[in-house]
C-alpha positions as protocol buffer text, in pm:
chain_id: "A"
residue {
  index: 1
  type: UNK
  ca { x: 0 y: 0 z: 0 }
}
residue {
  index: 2
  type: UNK
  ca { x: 195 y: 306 z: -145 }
}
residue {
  index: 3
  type: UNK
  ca { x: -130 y: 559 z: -50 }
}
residue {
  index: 4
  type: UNK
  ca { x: -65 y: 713 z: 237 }
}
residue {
  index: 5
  type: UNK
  ca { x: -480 y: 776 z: 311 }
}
residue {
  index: 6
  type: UNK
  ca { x: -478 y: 354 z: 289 }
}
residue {
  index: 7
  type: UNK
  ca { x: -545 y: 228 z: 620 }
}
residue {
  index: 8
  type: UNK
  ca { x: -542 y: -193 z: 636 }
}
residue {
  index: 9
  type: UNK
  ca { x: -837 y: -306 z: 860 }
}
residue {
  index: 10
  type: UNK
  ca { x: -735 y: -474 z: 1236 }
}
residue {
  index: 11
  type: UNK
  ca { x: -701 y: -885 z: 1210 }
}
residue {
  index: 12
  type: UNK
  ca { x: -1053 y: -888 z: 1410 }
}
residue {
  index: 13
  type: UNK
  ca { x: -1280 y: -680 z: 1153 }
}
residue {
  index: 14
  type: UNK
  ca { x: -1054 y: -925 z: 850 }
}
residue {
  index: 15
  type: UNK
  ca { x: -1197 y: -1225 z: 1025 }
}
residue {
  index: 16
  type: UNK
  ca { x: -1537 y: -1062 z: 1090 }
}
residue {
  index: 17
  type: UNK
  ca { x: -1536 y: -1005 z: 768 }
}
residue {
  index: 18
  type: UNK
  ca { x: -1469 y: -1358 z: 647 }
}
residue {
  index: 19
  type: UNK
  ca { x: -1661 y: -1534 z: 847 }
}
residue {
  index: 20
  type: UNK
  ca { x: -1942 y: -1307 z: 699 }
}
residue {
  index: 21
  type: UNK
  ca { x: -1807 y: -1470 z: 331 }
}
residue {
  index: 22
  type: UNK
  ca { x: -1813 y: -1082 z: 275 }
}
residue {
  index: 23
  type: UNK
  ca { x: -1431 y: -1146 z: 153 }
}
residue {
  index: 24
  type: UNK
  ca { x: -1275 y: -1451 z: 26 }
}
residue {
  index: 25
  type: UNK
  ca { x: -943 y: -1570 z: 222 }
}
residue {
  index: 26
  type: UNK
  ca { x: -774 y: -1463 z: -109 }
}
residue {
  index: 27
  type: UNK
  ca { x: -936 y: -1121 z: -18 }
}
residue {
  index: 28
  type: UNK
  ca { x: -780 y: -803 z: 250 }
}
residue {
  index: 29
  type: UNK
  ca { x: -966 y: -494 z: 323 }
}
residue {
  index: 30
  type: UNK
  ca { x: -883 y: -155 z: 381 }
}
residue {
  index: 31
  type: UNK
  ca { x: -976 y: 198 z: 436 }
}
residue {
  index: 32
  type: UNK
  ca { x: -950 y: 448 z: 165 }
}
residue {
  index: 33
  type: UNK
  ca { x: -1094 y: 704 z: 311 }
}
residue {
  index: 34
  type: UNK
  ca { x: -1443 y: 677 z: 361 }
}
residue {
  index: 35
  type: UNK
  ca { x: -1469 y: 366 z: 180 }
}
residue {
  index: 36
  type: UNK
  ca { x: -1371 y: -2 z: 294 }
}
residue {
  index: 37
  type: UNK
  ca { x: -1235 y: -175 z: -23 }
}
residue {
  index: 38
  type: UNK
  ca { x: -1184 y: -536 z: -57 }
}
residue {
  index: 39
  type: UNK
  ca { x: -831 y: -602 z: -258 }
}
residue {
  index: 40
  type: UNK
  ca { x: -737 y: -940 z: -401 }
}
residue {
  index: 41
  type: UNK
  ca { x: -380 y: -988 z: -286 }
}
residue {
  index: 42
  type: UNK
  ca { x: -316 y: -1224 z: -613 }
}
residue {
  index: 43
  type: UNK
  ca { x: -448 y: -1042 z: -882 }
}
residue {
  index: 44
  type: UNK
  ca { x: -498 y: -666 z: -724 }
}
residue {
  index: 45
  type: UNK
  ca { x: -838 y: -587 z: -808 }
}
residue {
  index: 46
  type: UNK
  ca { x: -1030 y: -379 z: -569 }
}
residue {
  index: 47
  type: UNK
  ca { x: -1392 y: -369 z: -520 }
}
residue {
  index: 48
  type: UNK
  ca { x: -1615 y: -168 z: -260 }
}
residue {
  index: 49
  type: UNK
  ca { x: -1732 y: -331 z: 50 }
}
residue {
  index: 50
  type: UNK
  ca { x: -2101 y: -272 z: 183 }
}
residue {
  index: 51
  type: UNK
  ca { x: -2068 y: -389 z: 556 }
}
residue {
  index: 52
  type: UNK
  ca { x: -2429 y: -234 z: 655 }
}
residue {
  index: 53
  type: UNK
  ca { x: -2466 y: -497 z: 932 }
}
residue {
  index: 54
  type: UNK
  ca { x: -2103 y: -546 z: 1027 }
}
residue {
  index: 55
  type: UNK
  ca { x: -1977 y: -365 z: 1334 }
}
residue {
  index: 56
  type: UNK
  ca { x: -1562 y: -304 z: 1257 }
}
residue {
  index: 57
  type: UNK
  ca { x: -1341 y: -207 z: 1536 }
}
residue {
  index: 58
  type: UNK
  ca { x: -1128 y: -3 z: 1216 }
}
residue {
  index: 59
  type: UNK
  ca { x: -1363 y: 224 z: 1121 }
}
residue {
  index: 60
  type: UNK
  ca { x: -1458 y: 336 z: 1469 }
}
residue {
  index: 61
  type: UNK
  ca { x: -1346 y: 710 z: 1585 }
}
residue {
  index: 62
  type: UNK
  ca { x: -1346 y: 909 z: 1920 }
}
residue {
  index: 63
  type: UNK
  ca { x: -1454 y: 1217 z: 1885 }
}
residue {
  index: 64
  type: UNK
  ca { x: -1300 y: 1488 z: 2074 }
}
residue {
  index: 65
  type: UNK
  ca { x: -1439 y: 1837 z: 2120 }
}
């Protein structure tokens, strides 16, 4: 990941993820971002995630203020 706005996803939210068979075990996701894209480690393509009923510890933010 050359991008510096790429963030990879925690090993958790990969596996909750998987086990969702919302990405393949060929399959890692990251943040680009506000999107969580799923990237093929094999062949590179990228596709957007939907993860509308998926609670990841990644995307989660503390507000401060």
């Amino acid at each position: 990941m050359s991008n510096k706005l790429e963030k990879p996803l925690s090993h958790a939210d990969l596996q909750k993820l998987r086990q969702a068979g919302v990405i393949t075990s060929e399959e890692i996701a990251i943040i680009v971002g506000d999107l969580i894209l799923a990237e093929n480690v094999v062949s590179k393509d990228r596709r957007i995630l939907e993860t509308n009923n998926i609670l990841l510890e990644s995307t989660r933010r503390i507000l401060k203020g």
